[in-house]
C-alpha positions in Angstrom: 0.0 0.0 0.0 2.7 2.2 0.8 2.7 3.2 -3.6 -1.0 3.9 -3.1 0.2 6.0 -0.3 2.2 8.3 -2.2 -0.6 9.6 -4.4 -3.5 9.3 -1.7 -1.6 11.6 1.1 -1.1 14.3 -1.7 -4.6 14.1 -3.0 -6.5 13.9 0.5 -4.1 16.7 1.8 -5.0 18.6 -0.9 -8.7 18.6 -0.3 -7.9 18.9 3.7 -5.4 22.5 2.7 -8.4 23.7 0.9 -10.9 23.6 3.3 -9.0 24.5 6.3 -8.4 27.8 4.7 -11.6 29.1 6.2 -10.2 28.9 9.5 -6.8 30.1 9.2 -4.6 30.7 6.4 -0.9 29.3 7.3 -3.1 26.0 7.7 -2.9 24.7 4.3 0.8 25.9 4.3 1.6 23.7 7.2 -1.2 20.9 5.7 1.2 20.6 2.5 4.3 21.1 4.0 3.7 17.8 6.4 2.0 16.0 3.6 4.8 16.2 1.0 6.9 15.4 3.7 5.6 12.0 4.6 5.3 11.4 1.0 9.7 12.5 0.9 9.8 9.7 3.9 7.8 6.7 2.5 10.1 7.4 -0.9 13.5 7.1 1.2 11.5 4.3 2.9 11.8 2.4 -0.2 15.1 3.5 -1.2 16.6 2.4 2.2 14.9 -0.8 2.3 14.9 -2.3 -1.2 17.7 -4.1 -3.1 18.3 -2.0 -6.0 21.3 -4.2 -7.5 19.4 -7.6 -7.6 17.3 -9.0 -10.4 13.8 -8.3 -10.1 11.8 -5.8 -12.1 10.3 -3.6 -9.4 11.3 -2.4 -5.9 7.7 -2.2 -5.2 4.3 -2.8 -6.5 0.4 -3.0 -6.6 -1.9 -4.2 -8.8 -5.8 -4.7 -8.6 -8.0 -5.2 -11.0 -10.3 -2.1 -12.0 -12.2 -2.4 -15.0 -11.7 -6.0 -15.9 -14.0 -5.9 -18.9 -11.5 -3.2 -20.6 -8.3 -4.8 -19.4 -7.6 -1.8 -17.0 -5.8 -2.2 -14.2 -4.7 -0.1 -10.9 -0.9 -0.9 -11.2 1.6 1.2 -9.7 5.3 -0.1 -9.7 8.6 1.3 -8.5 12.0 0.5 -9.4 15.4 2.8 -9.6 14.2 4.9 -12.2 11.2 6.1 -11.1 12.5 5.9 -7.1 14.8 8.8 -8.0 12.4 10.8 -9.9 9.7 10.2 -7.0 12.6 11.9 -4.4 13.5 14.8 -6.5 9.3 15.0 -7.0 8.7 15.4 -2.8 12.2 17.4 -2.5 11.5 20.3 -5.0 7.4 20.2 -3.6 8.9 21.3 -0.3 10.9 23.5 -2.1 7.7 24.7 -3.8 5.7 25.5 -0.3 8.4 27.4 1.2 8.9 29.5 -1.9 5.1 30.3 -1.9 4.9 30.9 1.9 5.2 34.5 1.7 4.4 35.0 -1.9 0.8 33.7 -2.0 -1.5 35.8 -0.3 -4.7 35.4 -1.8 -7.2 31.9 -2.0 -4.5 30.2 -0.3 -6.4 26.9 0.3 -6.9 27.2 -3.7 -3.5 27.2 -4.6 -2.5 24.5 -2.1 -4.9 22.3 -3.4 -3.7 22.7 -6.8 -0.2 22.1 -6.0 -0.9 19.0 -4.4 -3.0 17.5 -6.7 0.0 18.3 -9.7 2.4 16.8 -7.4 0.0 13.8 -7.4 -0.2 14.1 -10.9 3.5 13.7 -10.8 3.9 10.9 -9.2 1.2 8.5 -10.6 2.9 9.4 -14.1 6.3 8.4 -12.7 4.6 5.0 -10.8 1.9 3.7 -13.3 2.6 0.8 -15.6 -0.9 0.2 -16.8 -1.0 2.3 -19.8 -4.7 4.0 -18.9 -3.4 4.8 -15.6 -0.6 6.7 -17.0 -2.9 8.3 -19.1 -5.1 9.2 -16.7 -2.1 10.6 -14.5 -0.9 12.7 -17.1 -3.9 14.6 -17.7 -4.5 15.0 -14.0 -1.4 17.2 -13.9 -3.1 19.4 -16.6 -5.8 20.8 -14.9 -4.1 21.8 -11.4 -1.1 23.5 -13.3 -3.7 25.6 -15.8 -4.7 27.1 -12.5 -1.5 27.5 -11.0 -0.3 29.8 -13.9 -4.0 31.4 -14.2 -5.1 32.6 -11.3 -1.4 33.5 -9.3 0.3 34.5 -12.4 1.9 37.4 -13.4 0.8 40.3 -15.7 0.7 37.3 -19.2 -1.0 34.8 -16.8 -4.2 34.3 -19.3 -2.5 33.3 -22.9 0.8 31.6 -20.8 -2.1 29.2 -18.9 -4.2 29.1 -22.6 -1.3 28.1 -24.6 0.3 26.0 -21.9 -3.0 24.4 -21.6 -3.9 24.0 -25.6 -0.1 22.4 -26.0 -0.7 20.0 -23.5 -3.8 19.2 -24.3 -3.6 18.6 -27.8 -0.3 16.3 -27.7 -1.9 14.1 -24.8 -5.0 13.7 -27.7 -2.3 12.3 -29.9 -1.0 9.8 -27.4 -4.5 8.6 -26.0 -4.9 7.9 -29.7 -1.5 6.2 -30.0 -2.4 3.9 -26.7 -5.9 3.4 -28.0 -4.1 2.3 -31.5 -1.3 0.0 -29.6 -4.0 -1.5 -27.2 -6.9 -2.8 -30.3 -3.6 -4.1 -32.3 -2.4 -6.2 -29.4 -5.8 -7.5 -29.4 -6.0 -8.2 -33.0 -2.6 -10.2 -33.0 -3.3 -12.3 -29.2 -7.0 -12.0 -28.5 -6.6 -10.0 -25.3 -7.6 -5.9 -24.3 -4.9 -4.9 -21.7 -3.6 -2.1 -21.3 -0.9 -3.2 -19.0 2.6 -2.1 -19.7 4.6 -5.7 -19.4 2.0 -7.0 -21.7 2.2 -4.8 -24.4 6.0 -5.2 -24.6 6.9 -6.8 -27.9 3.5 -6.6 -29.5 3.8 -7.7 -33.0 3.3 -4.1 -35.2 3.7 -3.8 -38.7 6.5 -1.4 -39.8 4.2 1.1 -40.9 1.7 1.2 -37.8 4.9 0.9 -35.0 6.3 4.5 -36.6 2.9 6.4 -36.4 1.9 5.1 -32.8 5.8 5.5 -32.0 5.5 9.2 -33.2 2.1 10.0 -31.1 4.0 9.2 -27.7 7.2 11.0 -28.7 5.2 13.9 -29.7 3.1 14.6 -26.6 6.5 13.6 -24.6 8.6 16.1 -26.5 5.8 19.1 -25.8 6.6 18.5 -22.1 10.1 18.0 -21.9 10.2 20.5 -24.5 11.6 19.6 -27.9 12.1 22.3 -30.7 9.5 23.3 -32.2 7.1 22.2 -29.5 8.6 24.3 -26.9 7.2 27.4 -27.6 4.6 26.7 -24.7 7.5 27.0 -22.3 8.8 30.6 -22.2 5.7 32.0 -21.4 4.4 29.7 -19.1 7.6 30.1 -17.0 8.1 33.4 -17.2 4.4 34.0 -16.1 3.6 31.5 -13.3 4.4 32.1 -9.6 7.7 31.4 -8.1 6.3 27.5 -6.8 4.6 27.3 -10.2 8.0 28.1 -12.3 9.7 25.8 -9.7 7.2 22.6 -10.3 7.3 23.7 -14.1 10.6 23.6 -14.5 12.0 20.8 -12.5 9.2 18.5 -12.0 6.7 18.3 -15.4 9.3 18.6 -17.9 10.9 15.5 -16.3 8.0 13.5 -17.5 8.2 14.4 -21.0 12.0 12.3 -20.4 11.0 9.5 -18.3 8.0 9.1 -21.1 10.7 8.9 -23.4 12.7 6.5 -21.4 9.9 4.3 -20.1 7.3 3.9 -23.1 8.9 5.4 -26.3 12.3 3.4 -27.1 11.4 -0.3 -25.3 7.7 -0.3 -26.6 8.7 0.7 -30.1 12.4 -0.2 -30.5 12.6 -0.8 -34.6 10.6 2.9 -35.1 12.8 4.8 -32.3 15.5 3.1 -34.2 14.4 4.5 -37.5 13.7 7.9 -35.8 17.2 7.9 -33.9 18.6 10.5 -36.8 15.7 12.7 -36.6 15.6 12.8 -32.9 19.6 13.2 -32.4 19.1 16.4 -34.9 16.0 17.8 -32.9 18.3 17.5 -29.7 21.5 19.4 -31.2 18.9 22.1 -32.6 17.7 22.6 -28.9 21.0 22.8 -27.1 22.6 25.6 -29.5 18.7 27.0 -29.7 18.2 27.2 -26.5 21.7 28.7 -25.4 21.2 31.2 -28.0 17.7 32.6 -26.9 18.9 32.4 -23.2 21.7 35.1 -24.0 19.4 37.3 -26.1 16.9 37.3 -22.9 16.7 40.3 -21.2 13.9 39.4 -18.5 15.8 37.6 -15.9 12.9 34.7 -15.6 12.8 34.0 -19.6 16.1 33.8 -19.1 15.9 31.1 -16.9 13.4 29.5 -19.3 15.5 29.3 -22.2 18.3 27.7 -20.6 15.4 24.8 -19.6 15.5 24.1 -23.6 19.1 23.5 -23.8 19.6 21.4 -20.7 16.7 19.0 -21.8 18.8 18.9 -25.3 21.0 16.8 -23.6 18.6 14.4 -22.0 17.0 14.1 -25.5 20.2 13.4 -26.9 21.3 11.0 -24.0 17.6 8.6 -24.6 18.3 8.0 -28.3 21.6 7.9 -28.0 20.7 4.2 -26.1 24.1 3.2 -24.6 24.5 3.1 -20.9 26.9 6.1 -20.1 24.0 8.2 -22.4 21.1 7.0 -20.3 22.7 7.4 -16.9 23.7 11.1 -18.5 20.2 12.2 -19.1 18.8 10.5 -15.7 21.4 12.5 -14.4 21.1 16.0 -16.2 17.1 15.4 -15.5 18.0 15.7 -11.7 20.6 17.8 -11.4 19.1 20.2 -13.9 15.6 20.1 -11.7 17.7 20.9 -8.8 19.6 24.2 -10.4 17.0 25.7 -12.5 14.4 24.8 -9.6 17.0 26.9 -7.5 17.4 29.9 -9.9 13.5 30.2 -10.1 13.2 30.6 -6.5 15.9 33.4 -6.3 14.5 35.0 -9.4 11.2 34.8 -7.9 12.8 36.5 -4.7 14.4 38.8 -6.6 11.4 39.9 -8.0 9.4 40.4 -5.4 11.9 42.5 -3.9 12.3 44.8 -7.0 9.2 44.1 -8.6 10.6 44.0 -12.0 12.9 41.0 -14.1 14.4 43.6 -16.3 17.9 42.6 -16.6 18.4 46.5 -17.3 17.0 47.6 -14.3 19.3 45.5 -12.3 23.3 45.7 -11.9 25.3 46.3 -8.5 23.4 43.9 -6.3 26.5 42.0 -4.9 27.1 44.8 -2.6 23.0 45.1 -1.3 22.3 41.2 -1.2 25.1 39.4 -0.9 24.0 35.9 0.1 21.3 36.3 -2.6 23.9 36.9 -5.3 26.5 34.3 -3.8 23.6 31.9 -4.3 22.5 32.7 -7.9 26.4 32.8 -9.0 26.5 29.1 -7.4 24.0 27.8 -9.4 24.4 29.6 -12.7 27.3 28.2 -12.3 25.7 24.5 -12.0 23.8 25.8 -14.8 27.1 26.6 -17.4 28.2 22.9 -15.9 30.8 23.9 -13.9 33.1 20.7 -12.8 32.2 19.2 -9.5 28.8 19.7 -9.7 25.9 17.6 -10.9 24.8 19.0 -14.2 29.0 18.8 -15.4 28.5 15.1 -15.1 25.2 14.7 -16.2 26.0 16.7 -19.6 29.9 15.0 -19.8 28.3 11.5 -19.8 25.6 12.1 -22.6 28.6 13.4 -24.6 30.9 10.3 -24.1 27.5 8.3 -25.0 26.5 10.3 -28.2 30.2 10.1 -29.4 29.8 6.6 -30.0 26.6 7.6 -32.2 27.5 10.8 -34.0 30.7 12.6 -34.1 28.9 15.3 -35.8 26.0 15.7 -33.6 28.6 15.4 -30.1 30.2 18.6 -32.0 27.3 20.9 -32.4 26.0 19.5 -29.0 29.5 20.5 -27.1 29.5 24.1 -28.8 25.7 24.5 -27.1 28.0 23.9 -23.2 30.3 26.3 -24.9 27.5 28.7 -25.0 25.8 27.8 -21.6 28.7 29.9 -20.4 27.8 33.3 -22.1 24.4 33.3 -20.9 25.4 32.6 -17.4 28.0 34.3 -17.0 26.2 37.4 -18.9 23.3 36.7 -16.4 25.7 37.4 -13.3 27.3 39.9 -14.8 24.0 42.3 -15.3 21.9 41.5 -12.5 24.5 41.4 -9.6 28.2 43.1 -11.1 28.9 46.5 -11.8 27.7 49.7 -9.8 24.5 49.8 -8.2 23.2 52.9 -10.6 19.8 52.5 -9.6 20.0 52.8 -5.9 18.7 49.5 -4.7 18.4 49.4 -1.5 16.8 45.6 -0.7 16.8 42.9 2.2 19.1 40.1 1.8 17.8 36.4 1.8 15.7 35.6 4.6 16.0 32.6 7.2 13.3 30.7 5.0 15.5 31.3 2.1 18.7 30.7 3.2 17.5 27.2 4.7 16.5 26.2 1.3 19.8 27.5 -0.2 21.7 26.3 2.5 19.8 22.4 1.5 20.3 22.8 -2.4 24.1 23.8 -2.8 25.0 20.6 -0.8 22.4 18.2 -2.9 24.2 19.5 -6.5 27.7 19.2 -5.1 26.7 15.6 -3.9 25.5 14.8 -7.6 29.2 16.4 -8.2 31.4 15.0 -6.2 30.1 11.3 -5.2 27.1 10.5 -8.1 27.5 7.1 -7.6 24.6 6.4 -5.2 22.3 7.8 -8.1 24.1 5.5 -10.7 23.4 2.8 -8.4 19.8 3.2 -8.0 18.9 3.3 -11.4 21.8 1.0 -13.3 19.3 -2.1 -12.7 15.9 -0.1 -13.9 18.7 1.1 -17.1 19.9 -2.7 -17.9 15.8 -3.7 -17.5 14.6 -1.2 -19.9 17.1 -2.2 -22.7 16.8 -6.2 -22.1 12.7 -5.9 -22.2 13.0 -4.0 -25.8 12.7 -6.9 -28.0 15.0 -5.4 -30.5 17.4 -3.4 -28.6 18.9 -0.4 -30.4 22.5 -1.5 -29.9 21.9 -4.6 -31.4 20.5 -3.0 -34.1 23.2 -0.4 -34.7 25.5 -3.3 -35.0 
């Protein structure tokens, strides 16, 4: 029960933070804050107590039958993969809470509930294996996050939340289409509806039909990681949502969008993401340079921070199809450490701006000398950001490369000269928000205990990644080595 657990506490809390806002309005703070922290618990639970280096599929699991008569089951499973995703889920929601505590002021309950229920979203995407489930998952984190961005928003709040919304929604259409497609063929070639994961492995597709139904999960995956041209959602929605809304955006739903990828795309359909591997491996150098590019050209300090979201994700695009094990423990990697830095930068930003009450890069300048734990902090992890050696996003980005070299010389090139460039934009970034003389008079409060504590908790969680990743490697080498023995063609065998 304790999987069950990890979506229940988040959805009942929800519902509990939004009704005890009548009576008092730190009490859905505090309802969410202890909620997500059980939920942070039970995950290390599981860490600390299962075997990750022996054989068997899943750390943990539950299945019951729910609607028999379609072949729908309630089955949530665990194993390295998703374990790690599930701890940097809980870790950046309490992130999220202490970001809004200040921040939020009005229909507090509201916006509790909401991030909850996303965060619950989260997690059944990262734990479901029946194929509806997941489904159902990933369009529960829609609604929740339309409101996040609508209602506590900034100035853009209506078309970021439309167009974030339309995106999202449209692309899931494709792969309810592409599951509905996968789950009648199965049933054509064995005589069974199921719509459980383990069953549809292997299912016998024509060339032909494996590439389309192939192409409508990839699509709606590559709107949420994002994948040029399908990002264009992104900048606005980040830019416009609140601090804990940027914070969720950024390091938590664009994760899913890669463990889609990683979980459904490659193993389900290995011949087609063969056939794709070209295509894809262009898309991902396109967004690493793209994205590097736009983030230098940015001057609102959040957009900023947006754009550099489509570069890092590059790499974890790059790492999937690149299908060799140093690639795939790169991205798993770069998908953490990159939630962890970005989901960092957003809450300074977001501090930032409240303080000034503008993200004008040209309003800025000479802040080093008024808030110097603030800037100490954002130089830290724009540093992360450029990947700086001894922190997690260098190793991340280093072990996609060594992966994609063994695909494409050309495409490890053009993918290195995008790092080049992270190093302008950050760089660039520190220079005009915090260097220089303070010509505009600032005169501002430095970070505040709540804000140093979550500083003071990040900085040592990215140098970890840094300096001793192998716990992380670890945890997910088994659910790695699983995914590419259950693809019944896998892509390195047929590469060779």
């Amino acid at each position: 029960m304790i999987l069950v657990y990890l979506i229940g506490v988040l959805l009942i809390a929800g519902v509990v933070a939004w009704v005890a806002a009548r009576w008092n309005s730190q009490l859905p703070r505090w309802v969410s804050l202890v909620a997500i922290g059980v939920d942070l618990a039970l995950a290390v639970t599981i860490w600390g107590r299962g075997s990750v280096s022996d054989t068997k599929t899943w750390l943990d699991e539950i299945d019951w039958n729910w609607v028999p008569a379609f072949g729908i089951h309630f089955h949530l499973a665990v194993d390295g993969l998703s374990l790690l995703l599930l701890v940097l889920t809980f870790f950046l929601g309490i992130m999220s809470v202490l970001a809004s505590w200040t921040e939020i002021r009005e229909r507090v309950g509201f916006f509790h509930f909401n991030l909850l229920w996303v965060l619950a979203g989260i997690a059944g995407v990262f734990l479901a294996v029946d194929l509806f489930l997941f489904y159902f998952c990933w369009e529960l984190m829609l609604v929740p996050m339309y409101f996040l961005i609508l209602i506590w928003g900034h100035e853009r709040r209506v078309y970021a939340a439309v167009k974030f919304f339309l995106f999202t929604q449209l692309s899931g259409l494709l792969m309810l289409i592409a599951i509905l497609a996968l789950y009648f063929i199965h049933h054509q070639v064995t005589g069974v509806y199921t719509f459980e994961y383990s069953k549809l492995l292997g299912t016998q597709l024509s060339p032909h039909a494996e590439f389309w139904i192939m192409l409508g999960f990839f699509v709606a995956f590559s709107v949420k990681l994002p994948v040029v041209p399908l990002h264009t959602w992104l900048p606005d929605a980040h830019t416009q949502a609140s601090t804990a809304g940027s914070v969720i955006l950024a390091g938590l739903l664009l994760k899913t969008g890669g463990y889609g990828l990683l979980r459904f795309v490659v193993p389900l359909f290995p011949r087609a993401a063969h056939q794709f591997t070209p295509a894809a491996l262009v898309l991902a150098a396109i967004g690493i340079v793209y994205g590097a590019i736009m983030a230098f050209s940015q001057t609102d300090l959040k957009r900023l921070v947006a754009y550099t979201s489509v570069s890092h994700l590059g790499f974890v695009l790059l790492g999937i199809f690149s299908w060799n094990p140093l690639a795939l423990q790169g991205a798993i990697m770069t998908m953490i450490s990159h939630g962890l830095s970005t989901g960092a930068l957003f809450i300074l930003v977001g501090g930032l701006q409240e303080r000034l009450h503008t993200r004008d890069l040209d309003q800025m300048g000479g802040l080093w000398a008024v808030v110097p734990r603030l800037s100490g902090a954002a130089l830290f992890f724009s540093l992360g950001s450029l990947g700086l050696p001894g922190l997690g996003d260098f190793i991340g980005e280093f072990l996609v490369l060594l992966g994609s070299y063994r695909v494409s010389i050309a495409i490890t090139v053009v993918a290195s000269i995008g790092v080049l460039t992270s190093t302008f934009y950050a760089l660039r970034m520190v220079q005009r928000a915090f260097q220089g003389p303070n010509t505009h008079a600032w005169h501002i409060p430095d970070l505040n205990l709540q804000e140093a504590f979550m500083m003071a908790v990040m900085i040592p969680c990215l140098l970890w990644l840094g300096l001793y990743p192998q716990p992380v490697f670890n945890t997910s080498r088994p659910a790695l080595d699983h995914l590419q023995r259950e693809a019944q063609y896998p892509i390195a065998a047929l590469r060779r």
